[in-house]
N, C-alpha and C positions, 0 to 999 in steps of 0.2 A: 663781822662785817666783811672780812677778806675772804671766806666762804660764799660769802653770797655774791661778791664779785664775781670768783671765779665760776658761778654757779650760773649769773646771767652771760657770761663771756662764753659759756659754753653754750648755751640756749641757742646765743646768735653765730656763734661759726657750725652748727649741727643746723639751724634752721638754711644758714649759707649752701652749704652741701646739700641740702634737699632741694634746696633753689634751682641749682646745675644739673642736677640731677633730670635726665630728658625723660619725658614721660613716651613709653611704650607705643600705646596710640594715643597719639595726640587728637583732641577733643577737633583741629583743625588741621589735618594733614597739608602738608606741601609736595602736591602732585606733580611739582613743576621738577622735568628730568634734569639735570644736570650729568652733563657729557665728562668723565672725569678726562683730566688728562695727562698725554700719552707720556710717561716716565720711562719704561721698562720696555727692552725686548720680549717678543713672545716665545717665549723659554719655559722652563720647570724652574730653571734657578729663580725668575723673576718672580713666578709665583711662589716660589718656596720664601723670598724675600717676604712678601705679602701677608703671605700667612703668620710667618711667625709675629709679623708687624702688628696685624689687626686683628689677633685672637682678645679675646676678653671686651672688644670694641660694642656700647650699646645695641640692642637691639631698638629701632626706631619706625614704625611703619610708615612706608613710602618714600623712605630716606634710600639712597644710594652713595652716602660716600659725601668727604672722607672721613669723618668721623661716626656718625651714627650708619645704620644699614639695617634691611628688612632683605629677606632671604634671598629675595633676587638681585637687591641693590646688592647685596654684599658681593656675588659673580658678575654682576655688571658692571663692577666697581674694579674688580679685578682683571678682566679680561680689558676692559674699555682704558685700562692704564696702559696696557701694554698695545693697543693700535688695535684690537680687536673688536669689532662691531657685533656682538650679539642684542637682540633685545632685551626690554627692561622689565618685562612680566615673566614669570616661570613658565606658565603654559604654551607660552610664544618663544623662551627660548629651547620648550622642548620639542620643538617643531623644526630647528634650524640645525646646522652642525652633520656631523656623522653619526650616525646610530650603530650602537654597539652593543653587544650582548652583555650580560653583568658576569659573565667569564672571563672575559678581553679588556675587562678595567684597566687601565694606567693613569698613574699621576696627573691632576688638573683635567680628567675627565669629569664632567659633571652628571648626577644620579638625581632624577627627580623623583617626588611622591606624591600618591593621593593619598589626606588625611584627612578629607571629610567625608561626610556618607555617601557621596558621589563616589565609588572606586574607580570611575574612569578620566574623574577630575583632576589636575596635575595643581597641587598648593603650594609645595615647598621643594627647594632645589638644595644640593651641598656640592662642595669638591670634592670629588674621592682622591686619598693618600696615598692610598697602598695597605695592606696588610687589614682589609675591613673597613680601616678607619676615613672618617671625612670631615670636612669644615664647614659648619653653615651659622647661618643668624637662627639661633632657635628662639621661635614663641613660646617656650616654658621657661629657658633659665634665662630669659631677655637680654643676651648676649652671644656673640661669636664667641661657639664651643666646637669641640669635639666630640663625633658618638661614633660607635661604629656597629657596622651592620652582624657581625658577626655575634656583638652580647647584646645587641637592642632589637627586640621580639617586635617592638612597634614599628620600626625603619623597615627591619628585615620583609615585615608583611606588606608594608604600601609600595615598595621599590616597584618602580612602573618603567620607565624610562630610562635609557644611558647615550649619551651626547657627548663628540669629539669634537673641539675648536681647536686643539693645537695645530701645529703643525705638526706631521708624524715627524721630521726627521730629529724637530726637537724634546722628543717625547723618550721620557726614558723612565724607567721602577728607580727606587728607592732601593740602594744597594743594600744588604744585610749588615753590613762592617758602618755605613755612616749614619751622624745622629738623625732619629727622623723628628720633621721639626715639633711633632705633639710630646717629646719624650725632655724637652725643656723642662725644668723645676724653678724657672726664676718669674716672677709675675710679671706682669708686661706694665710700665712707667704707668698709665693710666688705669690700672686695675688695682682698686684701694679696697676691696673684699672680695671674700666668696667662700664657697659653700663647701662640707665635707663632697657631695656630690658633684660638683664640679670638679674638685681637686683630682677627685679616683678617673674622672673622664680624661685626665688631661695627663695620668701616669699608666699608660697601661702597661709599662715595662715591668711593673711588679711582680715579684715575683711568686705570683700562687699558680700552683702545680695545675689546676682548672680553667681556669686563665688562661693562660699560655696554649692550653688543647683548643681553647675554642678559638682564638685568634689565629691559628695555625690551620683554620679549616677552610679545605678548599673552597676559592673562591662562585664555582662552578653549581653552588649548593645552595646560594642565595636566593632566594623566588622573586623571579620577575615576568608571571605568567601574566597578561591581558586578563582583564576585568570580566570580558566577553567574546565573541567572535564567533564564528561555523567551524573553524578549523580544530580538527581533534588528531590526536595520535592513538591509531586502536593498539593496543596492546594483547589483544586474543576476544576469541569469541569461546564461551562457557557453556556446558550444561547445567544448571542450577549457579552457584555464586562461584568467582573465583576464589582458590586459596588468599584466605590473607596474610600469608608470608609475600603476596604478591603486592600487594593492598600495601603491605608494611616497605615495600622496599621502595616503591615511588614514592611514598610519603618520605621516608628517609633522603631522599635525593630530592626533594625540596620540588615535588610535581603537586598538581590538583590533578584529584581525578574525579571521574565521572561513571556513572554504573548505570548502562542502559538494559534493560528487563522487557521480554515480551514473547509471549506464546508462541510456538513453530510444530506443528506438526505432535501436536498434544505435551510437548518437553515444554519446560521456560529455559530460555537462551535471556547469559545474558553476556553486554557487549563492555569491555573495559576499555573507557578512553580516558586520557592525558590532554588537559587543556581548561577553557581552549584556547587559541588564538586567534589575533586578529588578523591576520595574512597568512597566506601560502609560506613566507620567506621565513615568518617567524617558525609558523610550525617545521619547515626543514630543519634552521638551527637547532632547536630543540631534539627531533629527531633522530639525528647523530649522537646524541648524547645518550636518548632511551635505547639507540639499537646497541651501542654499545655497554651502558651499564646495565641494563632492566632487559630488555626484548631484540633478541638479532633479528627478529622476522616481523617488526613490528613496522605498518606503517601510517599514511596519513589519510584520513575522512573529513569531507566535508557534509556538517550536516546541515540542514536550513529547513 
């Protein structure tokens, strides 16, 4: 008899828990914004507060705070604490802000992506950390996690965009000597499970010898070339194909290239470009980088 007590006792606090438990997408979204409010100076420290705060916090679509959050609520939840006004969609706050290269990353910069078939489409936003790493509401592990761009092949490929709200003068890295806040081991008050997967996202200070190489790689190498554009960087004109130790070395520096082919004078020429891009501005930054690592004589084509 006292088995079966504790057998329907448990039914009803495990059916409670699934109760609270907030669904993902709710069958009836609540589109309506709420403005969070303004706690925190617009600082690193403030967001560094934040973060370590709302890590493991549901993933909820169309929620912004404070408790549940969907990838944009979760930055608009954080900036809009601290007095700052960005908007409340990802594609619209990647429109606003300073625009920065994904070399020039600092702390509480935000990195958007396109992850649907659209590669020009902006879905999903995070904060970058430092060291690769960033914070977002992810729609797999339906929680504020950690990923970083430097071991995730899938971030690494859609990075599109980089956005600056701070203010620069309060804008500072993450020193080498203090703790950074993903390298915590304690669960956060509201976090009552999780996954061996999540746990390895959330330690990347461990210590394997491969590991550590990849995290340690220049930031400079993460691809964030435009989807499309006319703007190309030629890197040589060919008789027949170029070498591909040449072929190998842009790809190694985290370039797209392109291999234009076409008859001259009875030879095939063919033309190697880098790209493309969607502006002049963009293909300059870029440029500086291939004349120095890849091509000293290389420079920019528009094609159309």
């Amino acid at each position: 008899m006292k088995k079966q007590i504790l057998l329907f006792l448990s039914l009803i606090l495990l059916s409670a828990c699934s109760q609270k438990k907030p669904a993902h997408h709710p069958r009836h979204p609540n589109y309506a914004i709420t403005k969070p409010k303004v706690k925190y100076k617009p600082t690193k420290k403030s967001l560094k507060k934040m973060v370590k705060k709302l890590q493991g916090s549901p993933y909820v679509w169309a929620e912004e705070g404070p408790n549940n959050f969907d990838c944009s609520g979760f930055t608009y939840y954080m900036y809009g604490s601290m007095g700052i006004d960005i908007p409340r969609v990802a594609r619209n706050q990647a429109k606003v802000g300073k625009r920065i290269s994904a070399n020039n990353l600092q702390y509480g910069d935000l990195i958007f992506f396109a992850t649907s078939h659209n590669r020009r489409k902006i879905t999903h936003v995070g904060m970058y950390l430092g060291e690769g790493w960033f914070t977002h509401a992810s729609t797999v592990k339906h929680e504020v996690v950690y990923s970083n761009l430097f071991t995730s092949p899938y971030y690494k490929k859609r990075l599109r965009i980089c956005r600056r709200y701070l203010p620069e003068s309060q804008i500072a890295l993450a020193s080498a000597t203090e703790q950074k806040p993903w390298e915590t081991q304690t669960t956060p008050p509201h976090k009552t499970r999780g996954t061996k997967v999540q746990l390895e996202e959330r330690k990347p200070q461990e210590n394997t010898q491969n590991r550590a190489i990849v995290i340690k790689a220049p930031m400079k190498e993460i691809e964030q070339s435009s989807a499309s554009g006319n703007f190309y960087i030629q890197t040589g004109s060919f008789i027949g194909k170029p070498k591909s130790a040449l072929i190998y070395k842009i790809t190694r520096h985290g370039f797209n290239h392109k291999l234009i082919q076409f008859p001259k004078e009875g030879k095939h020429i063919s033309k190697l470009l880098i790209g493309p891009y969607l502006t002049r501005d963009e293909a300059n930054i870029a440029l500086q980088r291939v004349r120095k690592e890849i091509k000293k004589d290389a420079f920019i084509a528009e094609i159309r």
